[in-house]
C-alpha positions in Angstrom: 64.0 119.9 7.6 67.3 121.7 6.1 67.5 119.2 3.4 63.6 119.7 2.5 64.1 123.2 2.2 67.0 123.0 0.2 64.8 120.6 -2.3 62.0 122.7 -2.1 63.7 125.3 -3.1 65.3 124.0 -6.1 61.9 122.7 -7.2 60.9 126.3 -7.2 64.1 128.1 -8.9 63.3 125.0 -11.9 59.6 125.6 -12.1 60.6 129.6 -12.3 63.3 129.4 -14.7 61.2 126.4 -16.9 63.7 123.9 -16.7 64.7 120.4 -15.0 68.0 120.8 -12.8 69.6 119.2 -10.3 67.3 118.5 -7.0 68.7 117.3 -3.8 67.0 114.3 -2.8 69.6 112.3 -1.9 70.7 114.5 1.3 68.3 113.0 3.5 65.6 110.0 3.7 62.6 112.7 4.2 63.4 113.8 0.6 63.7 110.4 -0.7 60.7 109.3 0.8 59.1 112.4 -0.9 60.7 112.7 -3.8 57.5 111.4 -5.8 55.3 113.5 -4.0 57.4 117.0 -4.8 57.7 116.2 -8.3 55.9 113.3 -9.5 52.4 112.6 -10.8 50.4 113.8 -7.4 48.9 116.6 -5.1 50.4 117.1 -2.5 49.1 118.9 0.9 51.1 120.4 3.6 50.1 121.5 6.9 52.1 123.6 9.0 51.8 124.0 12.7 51.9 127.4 14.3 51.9 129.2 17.7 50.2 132.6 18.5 52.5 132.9 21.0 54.9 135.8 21.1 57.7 133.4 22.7 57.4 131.7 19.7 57.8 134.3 16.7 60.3 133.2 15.0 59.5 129.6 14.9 56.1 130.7 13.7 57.3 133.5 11.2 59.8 130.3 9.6 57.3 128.1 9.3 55.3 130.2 7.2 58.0 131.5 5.2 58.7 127.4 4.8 55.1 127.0 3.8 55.1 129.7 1.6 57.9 128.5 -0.3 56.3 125.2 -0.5 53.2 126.4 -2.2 55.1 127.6 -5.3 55.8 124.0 -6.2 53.9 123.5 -9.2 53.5 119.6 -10.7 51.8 118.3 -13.3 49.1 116.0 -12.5 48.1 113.5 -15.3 45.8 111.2 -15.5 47.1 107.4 -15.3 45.4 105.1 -18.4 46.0 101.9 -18.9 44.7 99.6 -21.9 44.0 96.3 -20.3 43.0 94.9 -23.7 46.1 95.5 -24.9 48.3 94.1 -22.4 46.4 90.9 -21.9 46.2 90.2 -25.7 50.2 90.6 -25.9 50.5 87.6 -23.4 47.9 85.4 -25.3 49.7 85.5 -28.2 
């Protein structure tokens, strides 16, 4: 969870700043595994789990700050076209 903070939050400080720097996916399989999610072509949900408990406040009170961070992730989502006639004609030829 460390390492998807850390990418999270350098998704963030790019999209804030307007520019592409270095994001560390590589410190963990979770943020390989979500690399494309994060910052590729997609939407992306995440749902946290919290306790009204008082025992657990601080676990709750960090997963919200967690989520919170999350939500500033911004992606652009495009949509995926793809000229068939195109492609097929370039193998016929």
């Amino acid at each position: 969870m460390l390492a998807l903070g850390n990418c999270i939050k350098s998704l963030v400080r790019n999209h804030q700043k307007h520019k592409k720097g270095y994001v560390p996916y590589r410190d963990s399989k979770l943020t390989r595994i979500l690399k494309d999610s994060l910052e590729g072509n997609c939407r992306t949900v995440m749902i946290v789990n919290i306790s009204p408990s008082t025992i657990c406040f601080e676990d709750t009170y960090n997963t919200l700050s967690f989520a919170n961070k999350a939500k500033n992730i911004k992606t652009k989502v495009q949509k995926n076209e793809l000229i068939v006639k195109n492609n097929v004609k370039k193998f016929f030829d």
